[in-house]
C-alpha positions as CSV (number, residue, x, y, z in Angstrom):
1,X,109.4,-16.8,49.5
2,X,110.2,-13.9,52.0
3,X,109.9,-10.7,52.9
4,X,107.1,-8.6,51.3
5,X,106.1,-10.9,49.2
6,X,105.3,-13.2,52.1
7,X,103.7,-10.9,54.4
8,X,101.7,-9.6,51.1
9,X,100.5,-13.4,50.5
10,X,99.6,-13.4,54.3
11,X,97.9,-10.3,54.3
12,X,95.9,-11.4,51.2
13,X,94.6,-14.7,53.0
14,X,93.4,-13.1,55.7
15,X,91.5,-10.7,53.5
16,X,90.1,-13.8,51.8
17,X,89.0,-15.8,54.8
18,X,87.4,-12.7,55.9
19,X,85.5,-12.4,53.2
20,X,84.6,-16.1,53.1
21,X,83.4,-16.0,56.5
22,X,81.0,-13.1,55.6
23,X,79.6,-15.1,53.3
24,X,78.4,-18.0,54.6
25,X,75.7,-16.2,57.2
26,X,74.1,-19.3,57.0
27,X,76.5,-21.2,58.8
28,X,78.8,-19.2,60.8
29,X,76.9,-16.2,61.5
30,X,78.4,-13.9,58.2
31,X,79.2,-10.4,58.8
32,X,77.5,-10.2,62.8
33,X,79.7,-13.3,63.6
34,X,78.9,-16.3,66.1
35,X,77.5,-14.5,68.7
36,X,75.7,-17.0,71.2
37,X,78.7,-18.8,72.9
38,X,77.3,-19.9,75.6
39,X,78.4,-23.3,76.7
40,X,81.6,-25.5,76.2
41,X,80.8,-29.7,76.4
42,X,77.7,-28.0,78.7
43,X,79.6,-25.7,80.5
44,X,77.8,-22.7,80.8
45,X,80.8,-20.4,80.2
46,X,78.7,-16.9,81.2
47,X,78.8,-17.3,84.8
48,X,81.0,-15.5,87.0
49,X,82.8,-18.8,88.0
50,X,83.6,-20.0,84.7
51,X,85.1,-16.5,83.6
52,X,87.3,-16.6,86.7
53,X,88.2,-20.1,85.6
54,X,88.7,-19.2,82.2
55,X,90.7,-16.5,83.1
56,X,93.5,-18.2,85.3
57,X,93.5,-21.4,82.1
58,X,94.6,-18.7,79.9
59,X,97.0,-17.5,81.8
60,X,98.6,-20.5,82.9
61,X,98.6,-21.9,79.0
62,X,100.2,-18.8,78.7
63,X,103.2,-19.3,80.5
64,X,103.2,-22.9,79.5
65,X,103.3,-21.4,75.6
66,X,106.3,-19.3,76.5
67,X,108.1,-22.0,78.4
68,X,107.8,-24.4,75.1
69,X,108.8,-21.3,73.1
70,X,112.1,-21.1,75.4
71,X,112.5,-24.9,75.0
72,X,112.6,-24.3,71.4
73,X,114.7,-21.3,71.3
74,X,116.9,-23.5,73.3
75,X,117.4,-26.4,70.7
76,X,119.0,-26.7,67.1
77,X,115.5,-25.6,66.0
78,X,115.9,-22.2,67.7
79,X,119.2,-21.4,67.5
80,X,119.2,-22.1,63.6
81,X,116.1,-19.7,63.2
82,X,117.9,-17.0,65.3
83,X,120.5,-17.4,62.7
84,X,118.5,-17.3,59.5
85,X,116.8,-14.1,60.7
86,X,120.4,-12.9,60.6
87,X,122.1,-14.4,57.6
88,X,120.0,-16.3,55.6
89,X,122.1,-17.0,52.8
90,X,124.9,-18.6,55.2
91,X,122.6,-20.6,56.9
92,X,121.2,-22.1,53.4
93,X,125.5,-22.6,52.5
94,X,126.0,-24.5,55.5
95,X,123.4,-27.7,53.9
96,X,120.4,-26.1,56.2
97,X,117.5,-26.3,54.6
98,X,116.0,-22.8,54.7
99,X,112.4,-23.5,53.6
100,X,112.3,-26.6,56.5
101,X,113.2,-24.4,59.8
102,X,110.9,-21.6,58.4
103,X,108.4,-23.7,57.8
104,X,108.5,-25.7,61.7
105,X,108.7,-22.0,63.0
106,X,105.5,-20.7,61.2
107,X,103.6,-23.5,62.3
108,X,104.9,-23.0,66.0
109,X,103.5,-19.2,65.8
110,X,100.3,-20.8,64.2
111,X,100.1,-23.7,67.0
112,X,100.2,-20.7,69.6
113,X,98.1,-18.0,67.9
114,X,95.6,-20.6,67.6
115,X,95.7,-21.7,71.0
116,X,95.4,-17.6,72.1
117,X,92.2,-17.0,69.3
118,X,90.4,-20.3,71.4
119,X,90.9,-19.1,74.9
120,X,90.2,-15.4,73.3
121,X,86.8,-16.6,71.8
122,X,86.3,-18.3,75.8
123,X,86.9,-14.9,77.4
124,X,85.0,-12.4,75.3
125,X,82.0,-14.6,74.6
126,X,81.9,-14.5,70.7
127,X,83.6,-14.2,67.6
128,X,83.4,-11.9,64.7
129,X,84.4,-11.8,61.1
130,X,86.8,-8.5,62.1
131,X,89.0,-10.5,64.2
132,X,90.4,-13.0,61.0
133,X,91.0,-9.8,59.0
134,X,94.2,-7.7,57.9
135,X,93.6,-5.0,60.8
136,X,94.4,-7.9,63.1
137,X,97.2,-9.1,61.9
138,X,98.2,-5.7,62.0
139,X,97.8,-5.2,65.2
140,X,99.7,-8.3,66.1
141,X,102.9,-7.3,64.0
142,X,102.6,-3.7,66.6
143,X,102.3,-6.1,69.6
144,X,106.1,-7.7,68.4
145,X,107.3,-4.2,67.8
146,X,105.8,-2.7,70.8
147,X,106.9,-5.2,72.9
148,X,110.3,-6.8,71.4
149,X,110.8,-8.9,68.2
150,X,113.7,-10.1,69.5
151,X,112.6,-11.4,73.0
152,X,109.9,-14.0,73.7
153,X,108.8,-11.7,76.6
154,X,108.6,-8.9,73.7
155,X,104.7,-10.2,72.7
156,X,103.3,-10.4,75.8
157,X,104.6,-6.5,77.2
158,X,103.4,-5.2,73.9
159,X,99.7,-7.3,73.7
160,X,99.2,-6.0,77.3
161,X,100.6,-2.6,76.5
162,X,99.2,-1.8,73.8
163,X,95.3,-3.6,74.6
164,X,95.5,-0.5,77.7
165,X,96.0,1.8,75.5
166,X,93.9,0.9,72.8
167,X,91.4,-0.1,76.2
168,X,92.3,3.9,77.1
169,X,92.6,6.2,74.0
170,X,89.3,4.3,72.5
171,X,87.1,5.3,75.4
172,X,88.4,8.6,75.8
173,X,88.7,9.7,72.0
174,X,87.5,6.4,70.0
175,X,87.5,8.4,66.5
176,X,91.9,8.9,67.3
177,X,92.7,5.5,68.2
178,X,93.9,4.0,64.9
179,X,96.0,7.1,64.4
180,X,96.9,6.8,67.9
181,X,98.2,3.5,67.7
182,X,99.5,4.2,64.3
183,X,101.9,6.9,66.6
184,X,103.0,4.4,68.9
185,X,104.3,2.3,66.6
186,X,106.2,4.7,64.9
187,X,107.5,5.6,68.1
188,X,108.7,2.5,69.3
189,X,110.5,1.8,65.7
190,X,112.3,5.2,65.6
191,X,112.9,5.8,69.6
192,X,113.6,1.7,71.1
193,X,114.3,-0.4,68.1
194,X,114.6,-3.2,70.3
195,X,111.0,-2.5,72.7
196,X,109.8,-2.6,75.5
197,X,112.1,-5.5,76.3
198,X,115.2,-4.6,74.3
199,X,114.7,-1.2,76.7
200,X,114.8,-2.7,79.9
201,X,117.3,-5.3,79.2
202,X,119.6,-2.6,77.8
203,X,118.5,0.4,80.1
204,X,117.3,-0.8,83.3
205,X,118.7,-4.2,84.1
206,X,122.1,-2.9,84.4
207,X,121.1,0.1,87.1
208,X,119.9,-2.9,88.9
209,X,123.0,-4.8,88.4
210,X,125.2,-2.1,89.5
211,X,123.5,-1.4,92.2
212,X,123.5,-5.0,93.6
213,X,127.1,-4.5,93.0
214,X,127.9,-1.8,95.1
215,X,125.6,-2.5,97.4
216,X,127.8,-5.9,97.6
């Protein structure tokens, strides 16, 4: 299964969990979410201190997450799933088996989206039945485009493009941001089909290049 049919199937169980956490108010909060995060193994997370810690854990499992993601991009793993984004159908006629590697990647993207929504949940105090839904996932696929699909570096300069503007157009005219966002990713597609990181590799990395040359 691939394509639309997959990110249709996707789409559909996020809808579904959604749904399934509204409904079960009893337990994890329903539609208002779990809102009194307060403490972690009796940590009391609100204070100043622990949001500072919190702060610098995420970042640092951040570039640990990207190193393990080089790793892999590194190995047979990686360099096979380069190739079946590419050419799928040679990949399966060389005796790879197509459903294994995409199965080990998903579940690597799973391993560190989960690890994100935890220290997410950490930062912002609670967690609510919107953030498991298709507007999410959405925005995640924008993130990729934004930033890169085809650089590991691509995610993070589109999550932290993207959140400031989201963070700026939604104060400033909060009833525009969806179409707002909707713009930018049209944008990005039609103007840099590579991203943010596909521009500067292509664009501005070699003006530094040549000027380290000359200046040589």
């Amino acid at each position: 299964m691939g394509g639309v049919y997959f990110a249709i199937i996707t789409q559909s169980m996020a809808a579904l969990l959604s749904i399934l956490i509204i409904g079960n108010a009893g337990y994890i909060g329903g539609f208002n979410g779990i809102t009194d995060l307060r403490t972690l193994k009796g940590w009391d997370i609100r204070t100043d201190d622990a949001k500072f810690y919190i702060y610098f854990a995420t970042a640092i499992c951040l570039l640990l997450v990207i190193l393990l993601a080089q790793i892999v991009l590194n190995s047979k793993l990686g360099r096979v799933t380069v190739a079946l984004r590419g050419q799928e159908d040679r990949v399966r006629f060389t005796g790879y088996s197509v459903t294994a590697f995409k199965t080990a990647a998903f579940c690597f993207a799973a391993f560190a989206a989960g690890i994100g929504g935890a220290f997410f949940t950490m930062n912002v105090g609670f967690m609510h039945a919107n953030f498991v839904g298709i507007i999410p996932s959405i925005e995640m696929v924008i993130f990729c485009a934004v930033g890169g699909r085809f650089s590991i570096y691509g995610a993070v300069y589109g999550a932290l493009a993207v959140n400031a503007a989201k963070t700026l157009f939604s104060e400033a005219y909060p009833e525009l941001w969806l179409f707002a966002m909707g713009l930018i990713f049209v944008g990005v597609v039609l103007m840099f089909s590579k991203g943010l990181a596909g521009f500067y590799s292509d664009t501005i990395e070699p003006k530094f290049r040549n000027k380290g040359a000359l200046s040589s």
